[in-house]
VOVO-451047 format. One record per residue: x, y, z of N, C-alpha, C in turn; residue in one letter. Coordinates in steps of 0.2 Angstrom, whole numbers, plus 2048, in hexadecimal, padded with zeros to 3 digits. Layout:
! VOVO-451047
XYZXYZXYZA...
***
This chain:
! VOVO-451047
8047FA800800800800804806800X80380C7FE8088117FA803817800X80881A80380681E806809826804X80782B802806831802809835808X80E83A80581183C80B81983C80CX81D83F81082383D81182683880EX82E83880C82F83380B83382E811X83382981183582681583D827817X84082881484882A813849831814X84483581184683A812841841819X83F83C81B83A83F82184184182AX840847828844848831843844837X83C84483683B83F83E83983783CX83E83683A83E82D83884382C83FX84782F83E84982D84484682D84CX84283184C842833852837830853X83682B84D82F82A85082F822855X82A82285982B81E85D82A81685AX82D81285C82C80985C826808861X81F8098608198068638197FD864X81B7FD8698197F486A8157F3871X8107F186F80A7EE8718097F2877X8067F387A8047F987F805800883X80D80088181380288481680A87EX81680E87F81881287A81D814879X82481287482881487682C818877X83381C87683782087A836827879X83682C87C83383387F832837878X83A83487683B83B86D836838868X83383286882F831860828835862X82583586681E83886881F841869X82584386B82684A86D82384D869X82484E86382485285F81D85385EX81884A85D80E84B85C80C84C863X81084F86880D85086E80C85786EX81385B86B81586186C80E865867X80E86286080A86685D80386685EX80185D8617FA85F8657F986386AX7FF86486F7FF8698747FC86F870X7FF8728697FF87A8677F787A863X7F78758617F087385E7E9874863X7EC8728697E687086F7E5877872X7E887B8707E98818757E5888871X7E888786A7E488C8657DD886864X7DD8838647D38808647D188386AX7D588286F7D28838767CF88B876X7D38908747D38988717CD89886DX7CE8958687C48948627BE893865X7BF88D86B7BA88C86C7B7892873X7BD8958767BB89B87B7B889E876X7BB89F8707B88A886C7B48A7868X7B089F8677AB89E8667A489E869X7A689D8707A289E8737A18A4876X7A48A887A7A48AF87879E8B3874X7A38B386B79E8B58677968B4866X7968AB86878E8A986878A8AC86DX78D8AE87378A8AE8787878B6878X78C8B987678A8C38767868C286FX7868BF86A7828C186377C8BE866X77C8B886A7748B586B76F8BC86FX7758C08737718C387A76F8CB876X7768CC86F7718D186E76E8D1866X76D8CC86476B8CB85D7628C885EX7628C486375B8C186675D8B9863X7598B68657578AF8627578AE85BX7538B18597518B08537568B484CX7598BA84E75E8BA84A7648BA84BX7648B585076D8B185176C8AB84DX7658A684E7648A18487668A3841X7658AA8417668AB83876E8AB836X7718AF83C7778B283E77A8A883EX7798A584077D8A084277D89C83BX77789C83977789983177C89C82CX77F8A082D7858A582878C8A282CX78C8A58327928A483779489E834X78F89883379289283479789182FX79589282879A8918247A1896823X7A089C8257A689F8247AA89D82CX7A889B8317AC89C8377B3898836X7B789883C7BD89683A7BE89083CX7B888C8407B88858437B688283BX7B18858357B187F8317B687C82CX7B38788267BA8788217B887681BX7B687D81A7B387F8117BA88280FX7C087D80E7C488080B7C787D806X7C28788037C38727FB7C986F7FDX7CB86D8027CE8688047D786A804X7D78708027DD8738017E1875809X7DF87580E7E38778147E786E815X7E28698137E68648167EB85F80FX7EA86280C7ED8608037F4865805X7F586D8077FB86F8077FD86D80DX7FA86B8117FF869818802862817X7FF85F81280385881180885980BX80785E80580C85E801812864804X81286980881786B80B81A867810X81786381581C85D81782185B813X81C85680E820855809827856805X82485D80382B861800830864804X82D86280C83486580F837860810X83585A81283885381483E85180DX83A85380883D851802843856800X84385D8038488618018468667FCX8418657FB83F8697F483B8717F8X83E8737FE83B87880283787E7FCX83C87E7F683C8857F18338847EEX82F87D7EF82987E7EB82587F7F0X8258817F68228817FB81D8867FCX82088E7FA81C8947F98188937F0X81988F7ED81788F7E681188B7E9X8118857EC80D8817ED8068847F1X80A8897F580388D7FA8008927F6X8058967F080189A7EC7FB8977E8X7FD8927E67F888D7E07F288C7E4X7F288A7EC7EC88B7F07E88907EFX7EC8967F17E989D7F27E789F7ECX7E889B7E47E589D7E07DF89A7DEX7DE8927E07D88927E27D58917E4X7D58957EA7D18977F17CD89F7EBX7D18A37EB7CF8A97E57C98A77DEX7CB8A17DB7C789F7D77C089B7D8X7C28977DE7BB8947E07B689A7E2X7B789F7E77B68A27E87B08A77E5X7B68AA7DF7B28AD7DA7AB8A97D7X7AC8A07D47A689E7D57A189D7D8X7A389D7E079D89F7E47998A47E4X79C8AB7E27998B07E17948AF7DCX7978AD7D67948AC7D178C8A77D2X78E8A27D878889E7D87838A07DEX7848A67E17818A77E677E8AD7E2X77F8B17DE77A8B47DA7748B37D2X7768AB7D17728A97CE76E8A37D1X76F8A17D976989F7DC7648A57DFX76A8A97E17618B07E375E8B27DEX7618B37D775D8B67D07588AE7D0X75B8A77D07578A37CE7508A37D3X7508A37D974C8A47DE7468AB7DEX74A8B07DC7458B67DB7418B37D6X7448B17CF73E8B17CB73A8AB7CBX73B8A57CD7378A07D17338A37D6X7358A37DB7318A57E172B8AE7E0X72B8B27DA72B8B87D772A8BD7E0X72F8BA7E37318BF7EA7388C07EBX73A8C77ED7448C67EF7448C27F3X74A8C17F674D8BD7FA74F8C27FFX74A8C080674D8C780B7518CA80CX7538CE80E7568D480F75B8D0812X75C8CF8187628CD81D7658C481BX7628C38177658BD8147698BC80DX7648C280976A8C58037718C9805X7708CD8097758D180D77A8CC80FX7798C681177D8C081477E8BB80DX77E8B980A77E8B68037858BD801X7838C37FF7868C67FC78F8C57FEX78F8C88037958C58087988BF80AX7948BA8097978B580A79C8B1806X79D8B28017A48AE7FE7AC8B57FDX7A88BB8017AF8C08037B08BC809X7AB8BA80E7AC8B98137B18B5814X7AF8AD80F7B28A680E7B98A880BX7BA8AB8087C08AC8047C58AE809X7C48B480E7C98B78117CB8B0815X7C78AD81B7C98A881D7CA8A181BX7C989F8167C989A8137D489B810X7D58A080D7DC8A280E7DE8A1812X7DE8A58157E28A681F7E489F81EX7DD89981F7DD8928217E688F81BX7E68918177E788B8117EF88F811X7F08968147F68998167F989581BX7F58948227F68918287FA88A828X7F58878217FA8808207FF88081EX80188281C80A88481B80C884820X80C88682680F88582C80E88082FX80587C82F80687583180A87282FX80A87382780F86C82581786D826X81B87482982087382B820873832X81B86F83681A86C83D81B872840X81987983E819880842811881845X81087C84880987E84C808884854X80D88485380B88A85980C88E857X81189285180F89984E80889684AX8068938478008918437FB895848X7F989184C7F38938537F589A855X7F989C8557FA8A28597FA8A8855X7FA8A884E7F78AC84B7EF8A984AX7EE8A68477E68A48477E18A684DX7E68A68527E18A88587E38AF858X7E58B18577E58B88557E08BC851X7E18B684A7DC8BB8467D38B9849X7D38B484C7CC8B184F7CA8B8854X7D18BA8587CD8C085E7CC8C485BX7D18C88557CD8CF8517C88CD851X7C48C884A7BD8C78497BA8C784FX7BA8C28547B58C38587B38C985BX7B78CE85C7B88D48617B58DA85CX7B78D78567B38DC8517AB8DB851X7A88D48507A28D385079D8D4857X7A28D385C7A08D586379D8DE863X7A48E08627A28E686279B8EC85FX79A8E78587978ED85578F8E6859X78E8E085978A8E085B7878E5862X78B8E586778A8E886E7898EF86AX78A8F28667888FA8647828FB85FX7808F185E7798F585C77A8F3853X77E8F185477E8F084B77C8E8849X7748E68447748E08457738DF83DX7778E28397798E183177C8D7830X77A8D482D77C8CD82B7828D0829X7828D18237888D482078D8D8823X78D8DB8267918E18287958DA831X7928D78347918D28387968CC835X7958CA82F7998C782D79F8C782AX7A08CE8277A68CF8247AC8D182BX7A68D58317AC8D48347AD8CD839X7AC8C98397AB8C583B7B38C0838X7B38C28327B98C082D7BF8C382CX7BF8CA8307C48CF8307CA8CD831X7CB8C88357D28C483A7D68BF836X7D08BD8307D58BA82C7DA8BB828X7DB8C18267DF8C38217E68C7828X7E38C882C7E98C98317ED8C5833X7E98BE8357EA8B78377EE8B3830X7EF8B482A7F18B28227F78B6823X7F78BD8227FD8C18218048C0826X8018BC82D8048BB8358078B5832X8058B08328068A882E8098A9828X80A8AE82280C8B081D8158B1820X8158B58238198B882681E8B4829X81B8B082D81E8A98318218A482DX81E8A782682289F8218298A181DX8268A881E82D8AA81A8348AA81DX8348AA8268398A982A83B8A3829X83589E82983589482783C893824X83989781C83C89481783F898813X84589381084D89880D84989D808X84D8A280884A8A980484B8A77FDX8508A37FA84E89F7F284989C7F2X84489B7F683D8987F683A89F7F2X83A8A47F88348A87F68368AC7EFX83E8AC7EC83D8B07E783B8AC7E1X83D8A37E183B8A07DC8338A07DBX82F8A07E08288A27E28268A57DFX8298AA7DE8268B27DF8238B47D6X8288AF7D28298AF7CA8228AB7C7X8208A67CC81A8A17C981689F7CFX8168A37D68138A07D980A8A07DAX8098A57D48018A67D58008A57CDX80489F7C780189F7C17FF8967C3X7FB8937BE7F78907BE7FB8887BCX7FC8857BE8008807BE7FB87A7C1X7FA8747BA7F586F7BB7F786A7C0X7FE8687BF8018637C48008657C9X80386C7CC7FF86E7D37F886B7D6X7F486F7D27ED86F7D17ED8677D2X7EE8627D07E985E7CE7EF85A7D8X7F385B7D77F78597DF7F285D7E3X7F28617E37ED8657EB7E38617E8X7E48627E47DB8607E67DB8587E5X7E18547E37DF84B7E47DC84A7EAX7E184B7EF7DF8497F57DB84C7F9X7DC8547F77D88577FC7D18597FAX7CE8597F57C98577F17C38537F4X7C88497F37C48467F67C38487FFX7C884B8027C784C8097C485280BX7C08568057BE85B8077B8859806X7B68528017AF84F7FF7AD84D807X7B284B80B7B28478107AD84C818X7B28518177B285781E7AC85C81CX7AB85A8177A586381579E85C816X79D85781679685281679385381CX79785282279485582979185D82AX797861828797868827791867824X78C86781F78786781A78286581EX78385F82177C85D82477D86182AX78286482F78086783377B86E831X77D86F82C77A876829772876828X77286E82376B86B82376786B827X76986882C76586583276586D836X76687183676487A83975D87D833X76087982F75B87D82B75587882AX75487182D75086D82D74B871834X75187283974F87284274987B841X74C87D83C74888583C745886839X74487F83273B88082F73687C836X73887783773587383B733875841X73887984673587984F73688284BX73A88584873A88D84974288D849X74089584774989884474B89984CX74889B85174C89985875189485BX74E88D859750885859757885855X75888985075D88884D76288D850X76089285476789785876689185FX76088E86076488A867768885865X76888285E76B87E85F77187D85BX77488385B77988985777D88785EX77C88B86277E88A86C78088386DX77C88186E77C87987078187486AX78187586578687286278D875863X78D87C86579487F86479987C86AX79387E86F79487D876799873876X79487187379586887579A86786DX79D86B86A7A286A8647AA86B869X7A987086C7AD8718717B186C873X7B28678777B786287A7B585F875X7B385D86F7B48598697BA85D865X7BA8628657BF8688607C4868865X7C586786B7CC86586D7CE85F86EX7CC85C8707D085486D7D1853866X7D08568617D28558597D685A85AX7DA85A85D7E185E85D7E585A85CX7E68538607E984B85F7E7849858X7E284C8577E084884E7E384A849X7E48528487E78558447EF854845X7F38548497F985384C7F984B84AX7F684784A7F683F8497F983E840X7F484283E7F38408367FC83E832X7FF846832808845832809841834X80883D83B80E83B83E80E83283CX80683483980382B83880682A832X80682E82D80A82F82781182B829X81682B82D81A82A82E819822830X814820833815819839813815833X80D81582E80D81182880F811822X81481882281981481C81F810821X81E80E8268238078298217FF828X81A8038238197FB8228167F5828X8197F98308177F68348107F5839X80B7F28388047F283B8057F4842X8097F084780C7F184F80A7F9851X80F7FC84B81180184F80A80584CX8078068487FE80A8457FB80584CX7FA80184C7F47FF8517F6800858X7FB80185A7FD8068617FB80D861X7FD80E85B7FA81785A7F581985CX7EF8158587E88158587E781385EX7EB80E8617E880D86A7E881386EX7F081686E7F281D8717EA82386EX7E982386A7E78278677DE82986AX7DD8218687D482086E7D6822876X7DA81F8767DB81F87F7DC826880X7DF82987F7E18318807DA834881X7D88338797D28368767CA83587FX7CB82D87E7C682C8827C682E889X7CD82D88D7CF8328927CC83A890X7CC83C88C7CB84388F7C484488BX7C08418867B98438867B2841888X7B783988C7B083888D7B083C897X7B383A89B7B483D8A07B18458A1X7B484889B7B384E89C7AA85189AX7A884C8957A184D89379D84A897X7A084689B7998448A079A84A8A7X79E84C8A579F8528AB79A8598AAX79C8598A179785E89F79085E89EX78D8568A078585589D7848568A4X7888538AB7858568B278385B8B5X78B8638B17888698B378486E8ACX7828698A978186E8A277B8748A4X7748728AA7708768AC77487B8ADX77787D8B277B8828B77808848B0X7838828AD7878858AA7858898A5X77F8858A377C88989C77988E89DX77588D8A67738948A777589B8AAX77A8978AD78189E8AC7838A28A5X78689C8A278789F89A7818A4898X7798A08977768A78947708AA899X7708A789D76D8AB8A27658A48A0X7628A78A675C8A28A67588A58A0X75289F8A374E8A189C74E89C898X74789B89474589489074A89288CX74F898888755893884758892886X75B89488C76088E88E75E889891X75988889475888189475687C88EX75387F88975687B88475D87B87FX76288088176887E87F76A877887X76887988976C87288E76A86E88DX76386C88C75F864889763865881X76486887D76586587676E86387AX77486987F77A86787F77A860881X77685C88677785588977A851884X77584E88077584987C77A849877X77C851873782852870789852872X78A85487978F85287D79084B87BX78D84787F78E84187F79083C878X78B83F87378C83E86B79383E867X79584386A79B8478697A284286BX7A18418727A483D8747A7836872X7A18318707A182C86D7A482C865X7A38328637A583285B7AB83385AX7AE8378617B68398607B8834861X7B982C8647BB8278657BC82385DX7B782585A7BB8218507BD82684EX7C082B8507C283084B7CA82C84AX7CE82D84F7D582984D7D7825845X7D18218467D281E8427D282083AX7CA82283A7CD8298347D482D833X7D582E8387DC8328367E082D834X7E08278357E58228337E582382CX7E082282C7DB8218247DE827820X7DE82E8247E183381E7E983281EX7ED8308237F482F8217F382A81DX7EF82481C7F28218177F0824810X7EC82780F7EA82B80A7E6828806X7E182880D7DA82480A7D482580CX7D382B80B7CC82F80D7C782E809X7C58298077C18268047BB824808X7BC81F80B7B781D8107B3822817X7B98278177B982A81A7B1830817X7B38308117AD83580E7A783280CX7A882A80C7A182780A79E827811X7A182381779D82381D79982B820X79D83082179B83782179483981DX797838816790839813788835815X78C83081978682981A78482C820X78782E82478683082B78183782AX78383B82778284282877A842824X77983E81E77383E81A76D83981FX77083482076A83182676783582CX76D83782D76C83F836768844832X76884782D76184982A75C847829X75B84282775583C82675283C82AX75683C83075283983774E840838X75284383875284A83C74A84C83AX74884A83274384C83073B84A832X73D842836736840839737840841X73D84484473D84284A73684684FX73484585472D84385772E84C85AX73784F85B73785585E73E85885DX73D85D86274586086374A85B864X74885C86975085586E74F851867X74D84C86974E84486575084785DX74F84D85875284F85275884E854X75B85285A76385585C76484E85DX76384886276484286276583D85DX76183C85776283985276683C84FX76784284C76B84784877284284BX77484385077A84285477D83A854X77883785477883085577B82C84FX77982E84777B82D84278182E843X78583384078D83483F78F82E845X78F82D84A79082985079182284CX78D81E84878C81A84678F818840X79081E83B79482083779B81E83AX79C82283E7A48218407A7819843X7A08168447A480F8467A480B842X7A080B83C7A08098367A6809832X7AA8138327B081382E7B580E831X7B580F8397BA80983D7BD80583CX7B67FE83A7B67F78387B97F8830X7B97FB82B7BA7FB8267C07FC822X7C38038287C88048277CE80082CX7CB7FD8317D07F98347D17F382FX7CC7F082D7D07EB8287D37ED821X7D17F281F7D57F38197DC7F681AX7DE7FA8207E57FD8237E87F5826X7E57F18297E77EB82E7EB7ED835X7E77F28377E77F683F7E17F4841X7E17ED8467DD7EC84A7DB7F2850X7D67F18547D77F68597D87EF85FX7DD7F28637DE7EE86A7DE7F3870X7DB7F786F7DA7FA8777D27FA87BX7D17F287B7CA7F287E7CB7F4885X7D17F28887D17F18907D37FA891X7D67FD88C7D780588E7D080A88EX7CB80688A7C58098887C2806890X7C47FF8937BF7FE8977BF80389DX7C880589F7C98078A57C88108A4X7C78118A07C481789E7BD81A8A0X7B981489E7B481489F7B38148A9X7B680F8AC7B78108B27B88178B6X7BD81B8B27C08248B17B98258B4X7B58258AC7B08298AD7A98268AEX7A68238B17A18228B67A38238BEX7A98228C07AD8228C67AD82A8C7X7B182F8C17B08378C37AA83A8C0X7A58368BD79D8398BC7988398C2X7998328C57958338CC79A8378CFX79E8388D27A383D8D67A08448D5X7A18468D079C84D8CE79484B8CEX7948478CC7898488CE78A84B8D6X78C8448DB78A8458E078D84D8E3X79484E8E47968558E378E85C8E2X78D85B8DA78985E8D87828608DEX77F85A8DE7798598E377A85C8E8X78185A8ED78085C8F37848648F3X7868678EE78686E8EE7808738EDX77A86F8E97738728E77718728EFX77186A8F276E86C8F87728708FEX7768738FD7788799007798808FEX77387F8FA76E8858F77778888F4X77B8868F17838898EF78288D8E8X7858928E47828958E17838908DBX7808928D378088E8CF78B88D8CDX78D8928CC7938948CC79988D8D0X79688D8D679988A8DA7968838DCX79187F8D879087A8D97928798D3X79587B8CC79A8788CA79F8788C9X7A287B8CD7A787B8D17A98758D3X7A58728D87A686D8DD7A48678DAX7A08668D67A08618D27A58608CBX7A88648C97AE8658C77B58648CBX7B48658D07BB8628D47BC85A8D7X7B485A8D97B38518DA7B584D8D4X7B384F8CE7B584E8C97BC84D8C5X7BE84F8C87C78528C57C984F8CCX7C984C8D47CC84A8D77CC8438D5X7C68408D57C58398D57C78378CBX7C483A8C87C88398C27D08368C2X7D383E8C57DA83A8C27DC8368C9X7D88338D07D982F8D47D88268D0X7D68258CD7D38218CA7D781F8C4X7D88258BE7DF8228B87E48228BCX7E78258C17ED8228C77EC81D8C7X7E88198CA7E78138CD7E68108C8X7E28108C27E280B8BD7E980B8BAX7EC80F8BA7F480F8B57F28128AEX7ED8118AC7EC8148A67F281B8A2X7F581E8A67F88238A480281F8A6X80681D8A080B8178A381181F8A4X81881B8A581C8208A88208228A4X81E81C89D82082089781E826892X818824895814829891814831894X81383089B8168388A081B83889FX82183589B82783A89882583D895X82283A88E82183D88981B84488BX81784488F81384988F81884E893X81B84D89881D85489C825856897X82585389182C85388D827859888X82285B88781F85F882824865884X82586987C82886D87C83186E87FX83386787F83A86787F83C867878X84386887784686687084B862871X
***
């Protein structure tokens, strides 16, 4: 099997990745490196999700219900958690790898400009196709298309384009394993946008348009910042050879950036679509309110999902590596490490969040009938969430080898039934439940399929079991905590607090006592950020 990617001879860290043999992770320097950059990964998602939720939380309080539903149906595609970027952020992070391992540094900014030109080109079609659906619609329908929705259509592939750039700039730096300048401009340009959109909200400005564009302000600061960074990366013979052809049209390029990331953009935009669908199912069906609550409730319960894929992205490269060794041992260790990590930290912490999600959510937006229905839709999502991140490793497997194939058919299967369902469910909850429930089923299915076709069994049943012990063990710790804080009349603040700490004591009393965490592995984790 032919894998995509570094070459084996000519890859830096062939020396330095670990010999995985059967439970045991080997020696501190092969891991350091997919720890260091999950670490840098973990910390900019960790930033996204604070300034996403932030933004949600002031637009919902001064926009109303109903036109943050409308506001959240725009938001969703331009924002910077999605990945309408035709597949091109994860096609140059793999071929700039590539070209560095290989020595060929000099194609590197040629290769980012080809992006950038068509990220410019797709673009300009969208514009194109976003004025001959509201022309086709006015004369079908013989009514405009209102006011605050043409206004948002009009800006939105200015929107898409500045940050869909930034992104496909930023990958240059992934694939020269630069992820903490990566994230630290990115979170940068995240705070302008937000702090922009905050602002003119709180002053009374509630323009879709005008909301949107600056909503997108931060990525051309966040592209130039990461621009910027690559030029100190790489030898300054790069950038003049660049400079002569890096933005003319070259088909080999072109047809290298969209092989792969083409199919993997068919893969990642299938969920994005039905989640877009299923808002716009939830808003003709219960009302355009249903879809800002549950705009909140998905962002909120996206959250610890969008930080554990900090491991997944940081995974992809380094799996590249483990199966061009031909060896299965060392891939079916990875994926072990990978679940076990993963399931220590989502499932524990989600059952934490289904405990205090009342008090929490009504802290976040204050009392009142929608937050309680943002915390009956965040329950079941959490939870959702959780389970799903557990087949994701394996996916990742599946794109180091350079076979997002299945990966796209599952997704589509998953994301198209979750609407199906959505469309007879009996209500609110049970749509959000079934909706959720699909993709879940999807991802156990890509599992079994791609484990036999990679021939990486999974062997970490007994790490899955003791985990689970984790979290049942610190779940009741926090209920009971929780309870007897309520019955001391404690404020909402402070009973989770203390089911919070119940939780986190008995937690990691318990991974101690199981061993789950070995003393190899605490090298490699307290080794983050060494050189």
């Amino acid at each position: 099997m032919s894998v995509t990617g570094p070459s084996r001879a000519g890859s830096e860290d062939a020396g330095a990745r670990l010999e995985c043999r059967g439970a045991n992770p080997p020696a501190r320097s092969g891991y350091r490196r997919l720890a260091g950059n999950t670490a840098a990964t973990l910390a900019g998602r960790a930033a996204a999700v604070v300034l996403a939720l932030v933004l949600s939380t002031i637009l919902f309080r001064a926009l109303g219900p109903q036109r943050f539903g409308l506001w959240s149906l725009f938001a969703y595609l331009v924002g910077y958690s999605t990945l309408v970027d035709f597949g091109l952020a994860a096609a140059v992070e793999r071929q700039v790898a590539r070209l560095k391992a290989e020595g060929r540094a000099s194609e590197i900014p040629g290769t980012i400009g080809q992006a950038v030109l068509l990220v410019v080109v797709a673009m300009a079609a969208v514009s194109l196709l976003v004025l001959a659906v509201t022309a086709v619609f006015e004369a079908r329908s013989g009514r405009p298309v209102p006011l605050d929705i043409l206004r948002g259509l009009r800006v939105l592939p200015g929107a898409l384009a500045l940050i869909t750039g930034s992104l496909v700039i930023g990958s240059g730096l992934s694939g020269l394993q630069r992820m903490a300048s990566l994230y630290a401009w990115r979170t940068a340009g995240m705070a302008i946008g937000t702090a922009a959109v905050c602002l003119l909200a709180l002053f009374g400005v509630q323009r879709l348009d005008v909301l949107l564009l600056a909503y997108a302000a931060g990525a051309p600061v966040a592209g130039a910042g990461q621009w910027w960074r690559l030029t100190r990366e790489l030898p300054a013979a790069s950038w003049s050879v660049a400079g002569g052809h890096g933005l003319d049209w070259h088909r080999a390029s072109i047809r290298q950036l969209l092989g792969f990331g083409g199919v993997l953009q068919l893969a990642t935009i299938g969920p994005m679509l039905g989640e877009y669908i299923f808002r716009i199912v939830v808003s003709r069906r219960f009302g355009l309110e249903y879809a800002g609550i549950y705009d909140l409730a998905a962002r909120a319960a996206l959250g610890l999902r969008s930080l554990a894929s900090s491991l997944f992205v940081a995974m992809v490269p380094f799996g590249v590596g483990v199966l061009s060794g031909a060896d299965r041992t060392r891939a079916t260790s990875l994926v072990r490490l990978a679940v076990k990590y993963t399931g220590l930290f989502m499932l524990p912490s989600s059952v934490l969040l289904v405990i205090v999600a009342g008090p929490v959510v009504h802290w976040w937006l204050g009392p009142g009938a929608g937050a309680e229905q943002v915390a009956v839709a965040l329950r079941p999502l959490v939870l959702l969430h959780a389970l799903v991140s557990l087949t994701v490793p394996m996916a990742m497997m599946g794109r180091s080898a350079g076979q997002p194939g299945p990966e796209c058919v599952t997704a589509w299967a998953g994301v198209t039934a979750g609407v199906a369902v959505s469309l007879v469910a009996p209500g609110f909850p049970p749509a959000v439940v079934l909706f959720g429930a699909m993709p879940l089923a999807a991802g156990v299915a890509l599992w079994v399929l791609l484990a036999g076709r990679l021939g990486v069994p999974f062997e970490g049943w007994r790490d899955l079991l003791a985990t689970g012990v984790v979290t049942v063990s610190s779940g009741a710790a926090a209920l009971v905590a929780r309870y007897a804080a309520m019955a001391a009349y404690l404020s909402p603040v402070s009973v989770v607090a203390a089911a919070a700490l119940a939780w986190a004591v008995v937690g990691v009393g318990v991974t101690a006592t199981l061993g789950l965490i070995g003393s190899a592995e605490r090298g490699v984790l307290t080794s983050i950020g060494r050189r």
